[in-house]
Each structure stands twice: as C-alpha cells, then as structure tokens.
C-alpha positions as CSV (number, residue, x, y, z in Angstrom):
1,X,-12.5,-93.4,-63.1
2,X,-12.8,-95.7,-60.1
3,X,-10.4,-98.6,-60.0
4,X,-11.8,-101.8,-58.1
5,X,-11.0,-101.2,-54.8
6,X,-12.0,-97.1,-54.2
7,X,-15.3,-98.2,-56.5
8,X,-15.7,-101.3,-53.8
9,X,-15.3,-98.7,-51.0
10,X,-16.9,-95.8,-51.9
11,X,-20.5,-98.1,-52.7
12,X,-19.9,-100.1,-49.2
13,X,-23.5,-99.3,-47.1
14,X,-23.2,-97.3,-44.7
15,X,-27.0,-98.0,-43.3
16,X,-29.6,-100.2,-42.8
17,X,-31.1,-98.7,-46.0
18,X,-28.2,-98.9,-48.6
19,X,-28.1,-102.8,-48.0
20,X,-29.1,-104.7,-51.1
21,X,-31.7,-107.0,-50.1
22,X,-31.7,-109.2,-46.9
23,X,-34.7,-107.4,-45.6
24,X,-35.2,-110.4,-43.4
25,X,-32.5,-109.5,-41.3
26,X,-32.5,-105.8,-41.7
27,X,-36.3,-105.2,-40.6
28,X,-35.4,-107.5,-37.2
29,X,-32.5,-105.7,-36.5
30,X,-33.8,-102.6,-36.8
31,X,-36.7,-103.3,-34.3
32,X,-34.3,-104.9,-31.6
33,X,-32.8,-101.4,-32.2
34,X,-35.6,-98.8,-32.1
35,X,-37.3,-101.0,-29.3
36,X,-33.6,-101.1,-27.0
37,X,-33.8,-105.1,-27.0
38,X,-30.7,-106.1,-28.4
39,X,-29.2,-109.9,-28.4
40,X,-25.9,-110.0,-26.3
41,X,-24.7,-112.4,-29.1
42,X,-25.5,-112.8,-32.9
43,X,-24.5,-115.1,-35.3
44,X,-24.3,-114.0,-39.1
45,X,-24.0,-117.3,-41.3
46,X,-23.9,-117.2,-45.3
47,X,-21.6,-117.2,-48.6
48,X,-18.8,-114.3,-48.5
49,X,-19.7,-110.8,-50.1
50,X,-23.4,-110.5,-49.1
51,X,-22.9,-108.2,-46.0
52,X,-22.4,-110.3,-43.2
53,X,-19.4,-108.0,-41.8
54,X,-21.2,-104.8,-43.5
55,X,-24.4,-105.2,-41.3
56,X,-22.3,-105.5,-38.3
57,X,-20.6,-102.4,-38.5
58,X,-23.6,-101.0,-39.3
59,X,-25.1,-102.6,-36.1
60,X,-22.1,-100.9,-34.4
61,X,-22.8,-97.9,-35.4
62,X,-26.7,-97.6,-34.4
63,X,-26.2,-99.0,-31.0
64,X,-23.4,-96.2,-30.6
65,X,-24.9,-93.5,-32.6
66,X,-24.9,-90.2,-31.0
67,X,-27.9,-88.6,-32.6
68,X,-30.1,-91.6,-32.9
69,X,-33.1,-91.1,-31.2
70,X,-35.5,-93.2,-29.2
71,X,-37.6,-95.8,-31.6
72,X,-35.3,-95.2,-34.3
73,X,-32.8,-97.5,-35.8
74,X,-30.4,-96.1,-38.5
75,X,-27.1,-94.4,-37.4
76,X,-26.6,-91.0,-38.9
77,X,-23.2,-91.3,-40.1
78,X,-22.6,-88.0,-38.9
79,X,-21.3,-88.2,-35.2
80,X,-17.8,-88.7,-34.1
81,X,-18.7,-92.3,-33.1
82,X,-20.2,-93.3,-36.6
83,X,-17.0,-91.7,-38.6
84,X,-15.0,-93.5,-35.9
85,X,-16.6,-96.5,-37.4
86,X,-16.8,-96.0,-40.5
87,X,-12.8,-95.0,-40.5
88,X,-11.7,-98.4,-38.7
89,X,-10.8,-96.3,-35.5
90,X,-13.4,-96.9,-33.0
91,X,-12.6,-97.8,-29.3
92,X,-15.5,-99.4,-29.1
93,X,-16.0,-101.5,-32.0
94,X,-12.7,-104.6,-32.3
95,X,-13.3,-106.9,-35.3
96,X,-11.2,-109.7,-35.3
97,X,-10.4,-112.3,-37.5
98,X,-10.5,-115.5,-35.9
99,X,-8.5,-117.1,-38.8
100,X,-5.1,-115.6,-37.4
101,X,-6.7,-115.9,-33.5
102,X,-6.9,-119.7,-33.3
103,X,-5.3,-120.2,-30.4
104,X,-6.8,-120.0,-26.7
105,X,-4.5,-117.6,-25.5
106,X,-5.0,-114.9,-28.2
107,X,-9.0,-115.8,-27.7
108,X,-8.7,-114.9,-23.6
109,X,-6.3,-112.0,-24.3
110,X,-7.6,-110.1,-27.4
111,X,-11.3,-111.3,-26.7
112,X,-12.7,-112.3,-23.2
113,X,-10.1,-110.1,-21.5
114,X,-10.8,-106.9,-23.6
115,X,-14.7,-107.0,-23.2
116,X,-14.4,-106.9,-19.6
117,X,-13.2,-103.3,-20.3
118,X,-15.6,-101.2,-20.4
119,X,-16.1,-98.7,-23.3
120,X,-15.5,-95.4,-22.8
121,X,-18.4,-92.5,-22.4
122,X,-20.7,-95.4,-21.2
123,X,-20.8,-96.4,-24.4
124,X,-22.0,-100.4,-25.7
125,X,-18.6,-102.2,-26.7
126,X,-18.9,-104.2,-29.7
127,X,-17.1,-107.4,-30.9
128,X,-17.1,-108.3,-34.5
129,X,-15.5,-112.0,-34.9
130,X,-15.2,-113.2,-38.6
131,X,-15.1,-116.5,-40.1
132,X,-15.5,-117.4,-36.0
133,X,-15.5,-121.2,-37.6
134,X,-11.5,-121.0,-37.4
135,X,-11.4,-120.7,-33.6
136,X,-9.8,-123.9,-32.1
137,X,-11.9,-125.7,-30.0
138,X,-9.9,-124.7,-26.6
139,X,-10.8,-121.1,-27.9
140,X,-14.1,-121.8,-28.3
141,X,-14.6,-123.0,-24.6
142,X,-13.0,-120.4,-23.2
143,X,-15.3,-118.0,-25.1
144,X,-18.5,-120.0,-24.0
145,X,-18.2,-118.8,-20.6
146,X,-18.3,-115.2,-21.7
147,X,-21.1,-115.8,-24.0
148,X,-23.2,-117.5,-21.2
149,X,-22.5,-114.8,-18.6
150,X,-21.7,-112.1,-20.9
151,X,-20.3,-108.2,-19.4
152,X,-22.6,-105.6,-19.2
153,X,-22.5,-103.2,-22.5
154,X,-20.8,-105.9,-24.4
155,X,-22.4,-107.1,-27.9
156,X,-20.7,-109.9,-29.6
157,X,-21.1,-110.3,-33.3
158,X,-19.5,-113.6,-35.2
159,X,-19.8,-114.4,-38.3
160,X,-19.2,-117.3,-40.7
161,X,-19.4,-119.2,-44.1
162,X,-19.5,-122.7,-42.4
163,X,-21.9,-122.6,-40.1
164,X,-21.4,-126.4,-39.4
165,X,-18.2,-125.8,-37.8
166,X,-19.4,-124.2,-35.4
167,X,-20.5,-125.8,-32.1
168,X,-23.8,-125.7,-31.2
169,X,-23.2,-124.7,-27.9
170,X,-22.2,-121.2,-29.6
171,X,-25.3,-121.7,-32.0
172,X,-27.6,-122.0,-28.9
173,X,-26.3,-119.0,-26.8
174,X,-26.5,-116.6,-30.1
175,X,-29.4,-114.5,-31.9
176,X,-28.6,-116.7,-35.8
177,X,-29.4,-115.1,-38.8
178,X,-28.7,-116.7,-41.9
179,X,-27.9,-114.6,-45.1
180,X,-28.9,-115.0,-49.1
181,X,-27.6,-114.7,-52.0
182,X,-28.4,-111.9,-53.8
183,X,-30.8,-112.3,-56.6
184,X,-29.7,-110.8,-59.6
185,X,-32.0,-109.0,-60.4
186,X,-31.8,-106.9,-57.2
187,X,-28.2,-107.3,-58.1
188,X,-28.6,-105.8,-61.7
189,X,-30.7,-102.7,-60.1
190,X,-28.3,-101.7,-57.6
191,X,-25.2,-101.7,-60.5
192,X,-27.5,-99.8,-62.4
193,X,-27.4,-96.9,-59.8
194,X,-23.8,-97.0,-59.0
195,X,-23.5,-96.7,-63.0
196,X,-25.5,-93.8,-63.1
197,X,-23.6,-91.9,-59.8
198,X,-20.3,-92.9,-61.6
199,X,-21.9,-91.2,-65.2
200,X,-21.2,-94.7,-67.0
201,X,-23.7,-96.0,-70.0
202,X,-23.6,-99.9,-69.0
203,X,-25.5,-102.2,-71.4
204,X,-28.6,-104.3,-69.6
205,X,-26.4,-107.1,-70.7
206,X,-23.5,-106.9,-69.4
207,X,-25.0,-106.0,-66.0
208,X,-26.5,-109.7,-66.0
209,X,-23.8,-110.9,-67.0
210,X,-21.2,-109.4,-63.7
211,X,-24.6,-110.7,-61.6
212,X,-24.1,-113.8,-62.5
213,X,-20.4,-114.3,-62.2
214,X,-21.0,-112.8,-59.0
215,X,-23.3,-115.4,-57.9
216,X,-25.4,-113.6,-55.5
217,X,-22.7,-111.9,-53.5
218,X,-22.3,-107.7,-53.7
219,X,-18.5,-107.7,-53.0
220,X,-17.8,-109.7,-56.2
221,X,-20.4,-107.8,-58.2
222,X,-18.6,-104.7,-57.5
223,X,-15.1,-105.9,-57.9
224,X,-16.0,-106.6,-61.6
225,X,-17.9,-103.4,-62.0
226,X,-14.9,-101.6,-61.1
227,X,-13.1,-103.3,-63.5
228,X,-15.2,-103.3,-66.5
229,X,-15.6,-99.9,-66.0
230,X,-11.7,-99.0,-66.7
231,X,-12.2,-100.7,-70.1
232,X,-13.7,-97.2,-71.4
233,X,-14.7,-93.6,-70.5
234,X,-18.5,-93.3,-70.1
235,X,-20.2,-96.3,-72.3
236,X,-19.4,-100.1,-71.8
237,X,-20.7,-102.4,-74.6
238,X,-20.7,-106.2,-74.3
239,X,-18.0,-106.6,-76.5
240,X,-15.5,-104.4,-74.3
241,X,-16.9,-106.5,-71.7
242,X,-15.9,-109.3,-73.0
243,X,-12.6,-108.7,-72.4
244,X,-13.2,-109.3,-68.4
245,X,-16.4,-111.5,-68.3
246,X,-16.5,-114.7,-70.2
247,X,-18.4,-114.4,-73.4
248,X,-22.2,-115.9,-73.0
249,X,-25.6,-114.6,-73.9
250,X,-29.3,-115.8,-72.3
251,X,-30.7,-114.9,-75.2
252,X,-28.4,-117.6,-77.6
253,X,-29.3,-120.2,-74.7
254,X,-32.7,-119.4,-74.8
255,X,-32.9,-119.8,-78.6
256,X,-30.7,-122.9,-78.5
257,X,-33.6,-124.1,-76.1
258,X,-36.3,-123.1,-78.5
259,X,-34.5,-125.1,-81.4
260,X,-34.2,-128.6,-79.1
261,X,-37.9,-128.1,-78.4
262,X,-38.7,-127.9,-82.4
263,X,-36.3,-130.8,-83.0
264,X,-34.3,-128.8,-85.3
265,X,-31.0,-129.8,-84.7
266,X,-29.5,-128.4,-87.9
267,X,-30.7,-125.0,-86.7
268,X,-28.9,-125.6,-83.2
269,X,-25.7,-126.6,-84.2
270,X,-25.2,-123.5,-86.6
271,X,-26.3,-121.2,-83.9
272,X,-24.1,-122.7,-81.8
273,X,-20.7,-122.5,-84.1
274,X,-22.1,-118.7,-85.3
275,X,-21.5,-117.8,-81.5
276,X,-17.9,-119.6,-80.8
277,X,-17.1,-117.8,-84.5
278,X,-18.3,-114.1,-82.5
279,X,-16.1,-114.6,-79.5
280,X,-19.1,-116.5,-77.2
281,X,-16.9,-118.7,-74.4
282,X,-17.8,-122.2,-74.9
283,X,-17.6,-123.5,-70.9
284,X,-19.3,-120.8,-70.0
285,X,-22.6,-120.8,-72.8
286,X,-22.4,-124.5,-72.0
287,X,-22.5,-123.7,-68.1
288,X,-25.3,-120.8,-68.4
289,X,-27.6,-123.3,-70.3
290,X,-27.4,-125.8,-68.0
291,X,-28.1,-123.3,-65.5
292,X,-31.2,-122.0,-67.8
293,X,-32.9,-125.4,-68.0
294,X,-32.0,-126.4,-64.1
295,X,-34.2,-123.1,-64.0
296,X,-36.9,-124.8,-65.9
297,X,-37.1,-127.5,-64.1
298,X,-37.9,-126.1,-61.3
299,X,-40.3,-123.7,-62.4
300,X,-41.5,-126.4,-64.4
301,X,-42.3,-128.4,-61.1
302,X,-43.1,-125.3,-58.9
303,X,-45.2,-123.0,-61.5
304,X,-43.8,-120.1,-58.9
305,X,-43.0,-117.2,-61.4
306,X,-40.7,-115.9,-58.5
307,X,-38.2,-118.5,-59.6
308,X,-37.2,-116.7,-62.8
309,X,-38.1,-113.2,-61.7
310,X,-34.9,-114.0,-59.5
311,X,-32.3,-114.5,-62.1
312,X,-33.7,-113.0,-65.7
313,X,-35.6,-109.9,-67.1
314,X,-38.7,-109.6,-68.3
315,X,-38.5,-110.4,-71.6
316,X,-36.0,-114.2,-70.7
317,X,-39.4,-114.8,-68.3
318,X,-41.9,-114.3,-70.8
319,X,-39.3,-116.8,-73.0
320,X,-39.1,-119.4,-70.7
321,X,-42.7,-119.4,-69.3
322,X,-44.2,-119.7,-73.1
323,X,-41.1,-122.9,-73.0
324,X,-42.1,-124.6,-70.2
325,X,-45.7,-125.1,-71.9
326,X,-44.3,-127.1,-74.4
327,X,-41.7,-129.3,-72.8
328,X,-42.0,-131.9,-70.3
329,X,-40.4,-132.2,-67.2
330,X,-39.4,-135.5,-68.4
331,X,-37.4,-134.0,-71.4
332,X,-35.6,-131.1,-69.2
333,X,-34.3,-134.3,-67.0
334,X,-33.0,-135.9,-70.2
335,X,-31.7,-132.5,-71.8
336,X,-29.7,-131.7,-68.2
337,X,-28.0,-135.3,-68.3
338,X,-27.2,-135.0,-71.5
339,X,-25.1,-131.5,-71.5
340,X,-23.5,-132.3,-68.3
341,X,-23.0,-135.8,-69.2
342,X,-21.1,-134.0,-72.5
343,X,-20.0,-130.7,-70.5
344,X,-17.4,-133.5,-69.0
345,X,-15.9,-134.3,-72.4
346,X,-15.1,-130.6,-73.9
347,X,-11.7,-131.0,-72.4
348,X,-10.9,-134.4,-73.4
349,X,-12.2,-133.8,-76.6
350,X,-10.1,-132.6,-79.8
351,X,-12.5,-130.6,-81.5
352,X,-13.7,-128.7,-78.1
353,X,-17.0,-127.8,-79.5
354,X,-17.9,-130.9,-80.6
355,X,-19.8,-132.7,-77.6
356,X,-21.7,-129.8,-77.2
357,X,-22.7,-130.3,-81.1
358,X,-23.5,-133.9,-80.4
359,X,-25.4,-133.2,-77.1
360,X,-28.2,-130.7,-79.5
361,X,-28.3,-133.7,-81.8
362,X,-29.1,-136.0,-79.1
363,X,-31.4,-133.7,-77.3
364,X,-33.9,-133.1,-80.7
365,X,-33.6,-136.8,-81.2
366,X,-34.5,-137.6,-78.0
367,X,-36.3,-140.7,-77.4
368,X,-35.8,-141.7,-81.3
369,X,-32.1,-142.3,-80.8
370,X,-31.2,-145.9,-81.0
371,X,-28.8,-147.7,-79.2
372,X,-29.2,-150.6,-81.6
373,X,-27.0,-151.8,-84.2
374,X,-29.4,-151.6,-87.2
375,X,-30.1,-147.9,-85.8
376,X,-33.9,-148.5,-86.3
377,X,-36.4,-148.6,-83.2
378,X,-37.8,-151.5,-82.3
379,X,-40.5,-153.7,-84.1
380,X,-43.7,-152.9,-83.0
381,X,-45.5,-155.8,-83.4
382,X,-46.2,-158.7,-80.6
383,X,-46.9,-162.1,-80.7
384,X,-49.9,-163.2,-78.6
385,X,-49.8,-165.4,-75.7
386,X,-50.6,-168.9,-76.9
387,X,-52.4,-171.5,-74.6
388,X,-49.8,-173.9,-75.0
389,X,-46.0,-173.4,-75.7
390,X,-44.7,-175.2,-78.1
391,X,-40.9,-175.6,-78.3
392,X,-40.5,-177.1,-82.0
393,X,-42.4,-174.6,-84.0
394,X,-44.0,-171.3,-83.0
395,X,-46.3,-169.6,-85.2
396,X,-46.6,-165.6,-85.6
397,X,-50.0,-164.1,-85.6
398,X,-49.5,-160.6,-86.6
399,X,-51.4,-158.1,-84.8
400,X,-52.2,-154.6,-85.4
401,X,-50.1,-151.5,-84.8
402,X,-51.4,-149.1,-82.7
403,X,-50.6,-145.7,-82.7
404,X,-51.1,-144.1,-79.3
405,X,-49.5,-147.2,-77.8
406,X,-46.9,-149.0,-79.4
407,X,-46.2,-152.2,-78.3
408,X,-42.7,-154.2,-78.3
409,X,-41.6,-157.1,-80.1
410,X,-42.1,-160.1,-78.0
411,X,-39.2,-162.5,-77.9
412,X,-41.1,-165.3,-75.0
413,X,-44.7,-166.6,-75.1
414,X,-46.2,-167.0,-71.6
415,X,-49.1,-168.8,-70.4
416,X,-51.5,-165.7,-68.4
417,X,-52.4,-167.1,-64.8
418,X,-56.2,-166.9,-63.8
419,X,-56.7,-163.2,-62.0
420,X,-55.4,-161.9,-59.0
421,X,-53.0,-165.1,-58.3
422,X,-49.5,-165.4,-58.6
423,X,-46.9,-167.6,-56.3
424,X,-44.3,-164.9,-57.4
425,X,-43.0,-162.6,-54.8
426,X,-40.7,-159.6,-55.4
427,X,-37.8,-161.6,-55.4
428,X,-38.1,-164.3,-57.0
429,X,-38.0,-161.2,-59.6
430,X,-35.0,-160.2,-58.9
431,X,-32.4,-162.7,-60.7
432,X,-34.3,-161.4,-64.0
433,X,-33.6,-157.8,-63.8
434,X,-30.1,-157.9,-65.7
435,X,-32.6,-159.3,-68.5
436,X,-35.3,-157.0,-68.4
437,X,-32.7,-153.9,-68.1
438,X,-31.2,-155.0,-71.0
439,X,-34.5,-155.0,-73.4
440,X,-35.8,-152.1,-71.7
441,X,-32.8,-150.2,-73.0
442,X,-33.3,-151.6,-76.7
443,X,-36.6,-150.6,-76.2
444,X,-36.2,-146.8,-75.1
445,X,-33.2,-145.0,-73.8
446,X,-35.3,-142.6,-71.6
447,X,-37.1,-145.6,-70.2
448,X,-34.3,-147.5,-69.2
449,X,-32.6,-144.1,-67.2
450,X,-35.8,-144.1,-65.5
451,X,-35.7,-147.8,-64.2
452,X,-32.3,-147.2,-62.9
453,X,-33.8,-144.8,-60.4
454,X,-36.5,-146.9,-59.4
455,X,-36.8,-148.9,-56.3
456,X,-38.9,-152.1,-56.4
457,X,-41.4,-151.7,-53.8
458,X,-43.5,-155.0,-54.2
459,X,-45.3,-157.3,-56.3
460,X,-48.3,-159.1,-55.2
461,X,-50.7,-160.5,-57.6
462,X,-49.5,-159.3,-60.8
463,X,-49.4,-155.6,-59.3
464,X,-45.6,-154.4,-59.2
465,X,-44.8,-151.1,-57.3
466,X,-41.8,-148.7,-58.0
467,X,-40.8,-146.2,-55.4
468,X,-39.2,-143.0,-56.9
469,X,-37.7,-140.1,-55.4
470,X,-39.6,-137.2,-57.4
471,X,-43.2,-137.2,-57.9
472,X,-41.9,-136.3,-62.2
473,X,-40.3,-139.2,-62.5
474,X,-43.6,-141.3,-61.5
475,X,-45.2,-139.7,-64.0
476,X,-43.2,-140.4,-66.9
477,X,-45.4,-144.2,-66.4
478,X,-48.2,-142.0,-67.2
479,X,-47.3,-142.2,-71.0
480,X,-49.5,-145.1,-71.8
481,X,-47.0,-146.0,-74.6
482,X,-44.1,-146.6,-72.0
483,X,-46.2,-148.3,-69.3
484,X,-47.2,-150.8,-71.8
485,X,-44.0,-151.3,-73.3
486,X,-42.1,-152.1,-69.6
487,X,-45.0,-154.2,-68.7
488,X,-44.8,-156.6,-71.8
489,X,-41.0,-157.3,-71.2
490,X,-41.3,-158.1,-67.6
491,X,-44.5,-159.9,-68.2
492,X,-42.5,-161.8,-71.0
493,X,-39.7,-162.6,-68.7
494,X,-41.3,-163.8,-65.8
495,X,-43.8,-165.9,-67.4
496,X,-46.8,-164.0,-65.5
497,X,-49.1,-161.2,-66.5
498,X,-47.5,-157.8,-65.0
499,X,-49.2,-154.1,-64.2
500,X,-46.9,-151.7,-63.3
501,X,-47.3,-148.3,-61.3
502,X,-44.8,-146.0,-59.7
503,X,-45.4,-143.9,-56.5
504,X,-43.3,-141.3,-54.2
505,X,-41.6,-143.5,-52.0
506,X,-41.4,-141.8,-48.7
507,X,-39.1,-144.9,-47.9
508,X,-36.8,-144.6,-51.0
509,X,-33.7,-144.2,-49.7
510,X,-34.2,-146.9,-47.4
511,X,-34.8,-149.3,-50.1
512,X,-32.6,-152.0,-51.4
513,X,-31.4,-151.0,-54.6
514,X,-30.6,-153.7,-57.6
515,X,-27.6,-152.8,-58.7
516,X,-27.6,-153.4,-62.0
517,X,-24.8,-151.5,-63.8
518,X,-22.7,-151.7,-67.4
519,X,-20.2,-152.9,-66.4
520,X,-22.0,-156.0,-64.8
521,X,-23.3,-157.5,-68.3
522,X,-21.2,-160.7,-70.0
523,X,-17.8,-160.0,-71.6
524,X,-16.7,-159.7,-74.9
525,X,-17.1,-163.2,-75.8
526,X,-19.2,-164.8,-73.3
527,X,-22.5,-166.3,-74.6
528,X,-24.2,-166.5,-72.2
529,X,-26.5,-163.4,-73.1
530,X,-26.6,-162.4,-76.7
531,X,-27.1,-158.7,-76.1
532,X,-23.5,-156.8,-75.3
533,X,-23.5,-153.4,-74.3
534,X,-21.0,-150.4,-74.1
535,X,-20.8,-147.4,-71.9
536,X,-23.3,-145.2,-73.0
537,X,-21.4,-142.9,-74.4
538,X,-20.0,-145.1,-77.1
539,X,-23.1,-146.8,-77.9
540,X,-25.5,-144.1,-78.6
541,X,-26.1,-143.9,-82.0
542,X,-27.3,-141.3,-83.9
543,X,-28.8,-140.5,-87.5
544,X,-26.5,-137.4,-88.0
545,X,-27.1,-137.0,-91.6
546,X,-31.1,-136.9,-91.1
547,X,-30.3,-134.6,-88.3
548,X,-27.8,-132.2,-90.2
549,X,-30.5,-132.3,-92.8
C-alpha cells in the first residue's frame, strides 16, 4: 500500500510520453529537441500540479541524455546523467526556488554567477527557476542581462503561476508556453492505470470525483489517490471514499436538473433531502450543480460536444445533450442566479438545507413566481388608447385575451403620435425609468433581471435600442409575449407609441448605465410612488403548497 507521497513519486513522468495531456507543449519541445534548436530561455506559465517543473526536468534530461540519438527527443532514463536527474544530484541541472532567492545578491551569486561555469563533460547546463514571479525587481534586472547575452551551453527554464508578475522584458527574451488544466477525463484515464499497476478495484465514481477536487492539476489528483487508497486493501467503493472526498454525485445533479426542467418541484426537494439523509455533502452537491449548469450554458451557446466530453462520461453527455434541447439558455441564466444567489445563504441559514429547497421551488416556478402581494400574475387585459383623455371618468373597454401574447394591465391612456415622429430623445426617457423598472418587475421577474443588464442605446422615432453584452440575452425579446409586455409599459409611461429591440452592443461597456437599484425606490412611508419594494430575497413569493403538491 502506497501512502501519498511514495504513490506521488513513484507515478511522477519520467518522459515526454508519461505526461498526461499538454500535447501542445510536449510535441514542440520534442521537435526543438530531435532538430538541435533549442530556446536559450523558456517560460512555463499555468496553475500548480500540471507539470510545469516535471517537463523541465524532463527537458533536462533529453538535452543531457547520453544515449539519445540524432532526431530523437525522449531521454532514456537509463544513463548516469538521466538517474543523476532523476535522483536530484545532477551537476548540471540547479532548480531554484526563487521564493527564498528574492534578493539581487542570491540572484548574481546562485544564478548569473553559476551559469558562467561551464558544465562538466561538455555537457548543456540547465537552470530550472520556479515560481520566478517572486524575484525582486533588482534580481530581475540583473538576470536580464544574462538572458539577453546568455553563456554558451546554458538553458534557462522559469516557471510560474502568475504570469502577470512577471516583466515583460523577461516575457519577451523567453520561448512562453502556457499550460492547461487537465481535463478530467484524461484525468480519470490516467488514475485508472495507476489503479490497475497498484492492483486496486476503484469505482468510475470515485475517480470523477478525486478529478474534480483536483481541478485539472495531476499532483493533487494523485495526492488524493494515494490517500483514498489506504482506506482499504484492493477495492475502493464510494462510500469508503466518502470518508476523504466530499459526498456528491453527477448523477443526483443531473436528475435534480431533469426535475426543474419538468417543473416538479415536489419531486426535487425529496431527491434532494433523500441524499443529505445518505451522507451527500450539501456545499459541495450545491457547488457541482452549479458547475453542471455553468456547463450547460455553454454548451448550450457553443453546441461544441467537446465541452462536456472534457469533464463527464459518456452516459452524463448523452444526459445533458438530450437537457439542453429542452431548456433555454434564458432559464440556465435564471437557474445559475438563483442557486448562487441561495448557495450564499446555507451558512446563514438555520435549517442549512433549506435555501437550496427553496432555490428548486423557485427554479420550477420560474417566471410564474410573483412578487406581488395578492401572489397572482398580473391582469391580462388592457385598456385601449382613447382619442381623448378624460380626467373625470374613464371608461374600460375590455379586450380579448390572447394566448400566445399576453398583454399587461394598462394603468395610463396615451394619445398614439402620427408614424415615424416623436420630439422624444433618449433622455428625456430617462427620469421615467425608476417607473417603468418598477412595473416591469410586477409584470415578470425574469424580465425585469434582464433590463437591469440592458444599456439604452437610442430612441428615435418610436424605435428604442438596448445594447446587451451576450447575444442570449437579446434574444430573450424574441418571446413575442415579453417584447409586447415591456413595450406597453414604456409606451404607457412616456405617452408615445414604443418598439423595442435589443442588439450586441460592441460599445456596451462604454455605455452609460441607469443606475436604477432597490435601494433607490421611496421609503417606508413616502407617497410619493405607491409601489414599495424589498430586496429580492424577501419579496419573492412563492405558492409552496401548489408546489409541495
């Protein structure tokens, strides 16, 4: 049985071929080799544990390798000068670690001093500088010098996590390469073989469950392999597992996902309590669905299959591809809000589960929750414009109901100006918008988190323009039902006849914004707008017993 750190070291690559993924970096490397056209300076950048130092020692050993021959590139980790290596006593490989070499003397002594000795055997010397971000910025000028005039048979190797530190007169004079996370999948496959070398029986399961903790880097991966494998003899279950991962399962997540797609919230909320009853961490099934539906989302926007085949198997893909057909990208917006909105108030909460059981009621709800105090949606009916406005006595004429486009109640009668003029400009608009937020929120809850995003772009002749950000939140105007809805209450407040339209706004960030927030509307007591509103939190409200049903 292997404990953490002999299972960490005995599974370290010891050649180009043993890396897990990176291929990017591997196949250039490897032709710079077998072609004799090495860098005199590289520049590894990416998260820890993905083989940033691995890959140089590896690069150490090729360029060293006794028995490598011409237009080949892997070291043979047989000779005297890969075991030298490989056993941390090479003369002519010094890694440093520039976290405990920060100042300039240590970087002219220990660095620039040493590489102008030559290596014996006329052998290439070999610098390996880590987390080279740490160097103070004397130490960095004094090592510019050597990297623009650099000693013959000297190859400088520095790596780091924070690549912005970095000056980018060191970026310039260096070969960069920048690393990626592992995908898990390539992460699960690789665990798999170690498994089977150590003679352990591993569960699929658990294996995407240490990928994911790991998040993409190998060292962590293995750290918890070795120690989920001390937990028994030759087979792991998920269960014994448990007892080093956090308890979660894609598959609960997925169905959790399948219930708020069939509005069964009932269904949801017992799933959900049936798992915290079997041991399932709540944080971390809250943080995994998240992380499911971001995934939808973009797969959603991309259709690129190569987005799940990343992170799940083959059966979770089939899952989520069959989802993604009957949700909108809309609703996945509104569902990720929602959980991390309620993800914030397990901790606060006294019955931890709780928000989470709330947040599957509001997602199946969805745009039927109301924010009203008679918890019904709005009246559907309008009143038509009259000629003229009478301010004594106004008349209802009922009109009817349509069901592919439901219409508002309309509070304000407005005269419609003859086509295509209007003296209003886009901010003589603006004053209004506390108004027009305000019933757009009675009106729809998904409606009025998309106008908070919006940008007003212009209005000319009746025609107002919304910059957005993302192309699928300009689409969510598409639904007939809410473009007519937002058009009848701005028409209704600014006495004109208004068609709206949202594009992407290459310009959006430039934009003024009209900052229109909660905490902006009247008092408690102020009359001077009959509508009060809470924080959102407090004011959603939602038919629990129909939903419990």
């Amino acid at each position: 049985m292997q404990s953490k750190q002999t299972l960490y070291n005995k599974y370290r690559p010891l050649s180009f071929a043993d890396v897990v993924n990176q291929n990017h970096i591997k196949i250039t490397l490897q032709n710079e080799i077998a072609s004799n056209k090495l860098a005199h300076a590289y520049l590894f950048n990416g998260p820890r544990g993905i083989g940033k130092t691995t890959i140089a020692r590896i690069l150490a050993k090729a360029v060293n390798c006794e028995n490598r021959k011409d237009n080949e590139s892997e070291p043979c980790n047989k000779c005297d000068a890969c075991k030298e290596v490989d056993e941390g006593k090479s003369l002519s490989m010094v890694e440093i670690d520039a976290a405990s070499q920060t100042k300039v003397d240590q970087t002219r002594e220990n660095i620039i001093a040493a590489s102008r000795i030559s290596a014996s055997s006329g052998k290439t010397k070999v610098f390996i500088i880590d987390e080279v971000h740490m160097l103070s910025t004397a130490s960095f000028n004094a090592l510019l010098k050597t990297l623009e005039e650099p000693p013959a048979k000297v190859l400088f190797i520095l790596a780091t996590t924070e690549i912005h530190k970095v000056p980018e007169t060191i970026i310039s004079r260096c070969q960069r390469f920048d690393y990626h996370r592992i995908a898990t999948a390539d992460l699960v496959k690789w665990m798999e073989g170690i498994c089977i070398s150590e003679k352990y029986e591993v569960s699929n399961d658990v294996l995407q469950a240490i990928a994911k903790q790991a998040e993409g880097g190998a060292r962590d991966a293995l750290s918890v392999l070795g120690q989920v494998l001390t937990l028994s003899d030759k087979k792991i279950t998920f269960d014994q597992a448990s007892l080093v991962l956090p308890r979660s399962d894609i598959k609960i997540v997925s169905s959790l996902t399948e219930y708020i797609i069939k509005k069964s919230a009932a269904d949801g909320v017992n799933l959900l309590n049936q798992s915290l009853m079997e041991g399932i961490d709540l944080n971390q099934l809250t943080m995994d669905w998240i992380d499911y539906l971001r995934q939808l989302l973009l797969f959603k926007l991309a259709a690129d299959n190569r987005i799940l085949q990343q992170n799940f198997d083959k059966e979770v893909q089939k899952n989520m591809t069959n989802q993604t057909e009957k949700i909108t990208a809309d609703h996945l917006v509104f569902m990720i809000d929602t959980l991390l909105a309620k993800f914030q108030q397990i901790k606060l909460s006294s019955i931890p589960h709780l928000p989470i059981e709330l947040a599957i009621v509001i997602m199946c709800q969805g745009e039927n929750i109301s924010i009203n105090d008679d918890q019904s949606k709005p009246d559907t009916t309008v009143k038509p414009p009259k000629e003229t406005p009478k301010e004594d006595k106004k008349e209802e004429v009922p009109k009817e109901e349509s069901k592919e486009e439901p219409e508002i109640k309309s509070e304000k009668v407005f005269e419609s100006p003859p086509a295509n003029i209007s003296k209003l400009k886009l901010d003589d608009i603006q004053p209004k918008w506390l108004d027009i937020l305000i019933e757009v929120k009675k009106y729809n809850n998904s409606l009025s988190a998309l106008m908070k995003v919006a940008r007003p772009v212009s209005y000319e002749n009746g025609l107002f323009t919304f910059g957005f950000q993302y192309s699928f939140h300009g689409e969510v105007l598409e639904d007939s039902s809410k473009k007519h809805a937002l058009e009848e209450i701005i028409s209704n407040h600014i006495g004109e006849k208004v068609t709206v339209q949202g594009i992407v706004d290459k310009d959006y960030e430039k934009r003024v914004v009209w900052e229109v927030f909660i905490e902006e509307l009247p008092p408690e007591g102020d009359q001077t707008n009959s509508i009060q509103e809470k924080p959102i939190d407090q004011d959603v409200k939602v038919d629990v017993a129909t939903a419990f049903s």
